[in-house]
Each structure stands twice: as structure tokens, then as C-alpha cells.
C-alpha positions as CSV (number, residue, x, y, z in Angstrom):
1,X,142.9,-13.3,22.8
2,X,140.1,-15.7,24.0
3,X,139.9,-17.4,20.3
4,X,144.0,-17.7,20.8
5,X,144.3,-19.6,23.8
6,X,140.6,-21.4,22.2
7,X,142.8,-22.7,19.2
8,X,146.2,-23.4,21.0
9,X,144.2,-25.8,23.8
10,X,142.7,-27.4,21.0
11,X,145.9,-27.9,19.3
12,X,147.9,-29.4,22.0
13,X,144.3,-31.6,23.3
14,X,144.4,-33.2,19.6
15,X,148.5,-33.7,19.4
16,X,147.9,-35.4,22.7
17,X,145.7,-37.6,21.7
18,X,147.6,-38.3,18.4
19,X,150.2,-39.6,20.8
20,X,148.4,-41.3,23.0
21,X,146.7,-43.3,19.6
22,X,150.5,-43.7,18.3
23,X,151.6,-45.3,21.6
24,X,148.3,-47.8,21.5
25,X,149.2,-48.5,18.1
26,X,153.1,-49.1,19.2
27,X,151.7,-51.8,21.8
28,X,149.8,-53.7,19.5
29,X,152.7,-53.6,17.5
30,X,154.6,-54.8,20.4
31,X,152.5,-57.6,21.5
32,X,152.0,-58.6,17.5
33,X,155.8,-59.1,17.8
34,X,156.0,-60.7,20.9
35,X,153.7,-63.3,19.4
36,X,155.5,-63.6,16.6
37,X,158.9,-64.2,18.3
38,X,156.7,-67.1,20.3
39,X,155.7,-68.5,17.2
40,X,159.4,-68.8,15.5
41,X,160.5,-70.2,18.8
42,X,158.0,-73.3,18.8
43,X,158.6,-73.6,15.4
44,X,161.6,-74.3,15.9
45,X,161.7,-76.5,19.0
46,X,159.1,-78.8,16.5
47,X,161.7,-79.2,14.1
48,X,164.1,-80.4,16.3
49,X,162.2,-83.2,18.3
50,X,161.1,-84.2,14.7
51,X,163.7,-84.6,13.3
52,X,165.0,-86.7,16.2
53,X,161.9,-88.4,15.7
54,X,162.4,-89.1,11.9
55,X,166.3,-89.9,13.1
56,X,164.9,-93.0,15.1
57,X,161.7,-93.8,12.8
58,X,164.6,-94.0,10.0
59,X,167.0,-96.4,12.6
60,X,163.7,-98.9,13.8
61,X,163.1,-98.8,10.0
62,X,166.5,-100.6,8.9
63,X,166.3,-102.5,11.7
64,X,163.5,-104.1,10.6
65,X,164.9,-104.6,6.8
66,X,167.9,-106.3,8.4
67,X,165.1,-108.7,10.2
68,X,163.0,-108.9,6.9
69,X,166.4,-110.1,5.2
70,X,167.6,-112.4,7.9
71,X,164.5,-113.6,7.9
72,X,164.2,-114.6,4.3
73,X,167.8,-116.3,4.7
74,X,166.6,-118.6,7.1
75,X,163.5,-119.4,5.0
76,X,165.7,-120.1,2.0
């Protein structure tokens, strides 16, 4: 009877610290995810204000060819 209610404490002190591992593990992989979702995000926003930046790097560029050419009329 003793060895019974030994082996069935036992039992259930193990299981609840299988869970209690399981839920550590489930916020690690909670906070892995929450970084990750972060990550994408920025990534993201990045693109975006470069490619506006390329988008006016690319304008200022012809500009100046239009200068360049103008300029080389005038010399001519």
C-alpha cells in the first residue's frame, strides 16, 4: 500500500514536471517567434525606404546626365 501511493506520487511529481519543462520550452518558442516576427517586420520597413531611396538616387542621377548633356551642347 505504502510502495503504491510511493510510486503514484512519483508518477504524477515527474508528469508535472514534464509539463512544467514543456511549457518553458513553449515560451522560448514563443519569444523565438516573437523575434522573428520583429525581424520580418524591419526587414521589410528597410526595403521600403530603400527603395525610395534608390527611386530618388535613380531621379538625381538623370538629372545630372541631362546637365552632363546640356553641358556638352553649350561647349560644342
Amino acid at each position: 500500500m505504502v510502495a503504491e501511493t510511493l510510486l503514484l506520487n512519483t508518477s504524477t511529481e515527474t508528469l508535472e514536471e514534464a509539463i512544467i519543462q514543456i511549457g518553458h520550452i513553449g515560451n522560448w518558442l514563443e519569444a523565438i517567434g516573437i523575434i522573428i516576427i520583429i525581424w520580418i517586420i524591419y526587414t521589410i520597413v528597410e526595403l521600403i525606404i530603400s527603395r525610395k531611396r534608390y527611386k530618388k538616387l535613380k531621379l538625381i542621377l538623370e538629372k545630372i546626365e541631362t546637365i552632363e548633356t546640356k553641358i556638352d551642347k553649350i561647349k560644342k
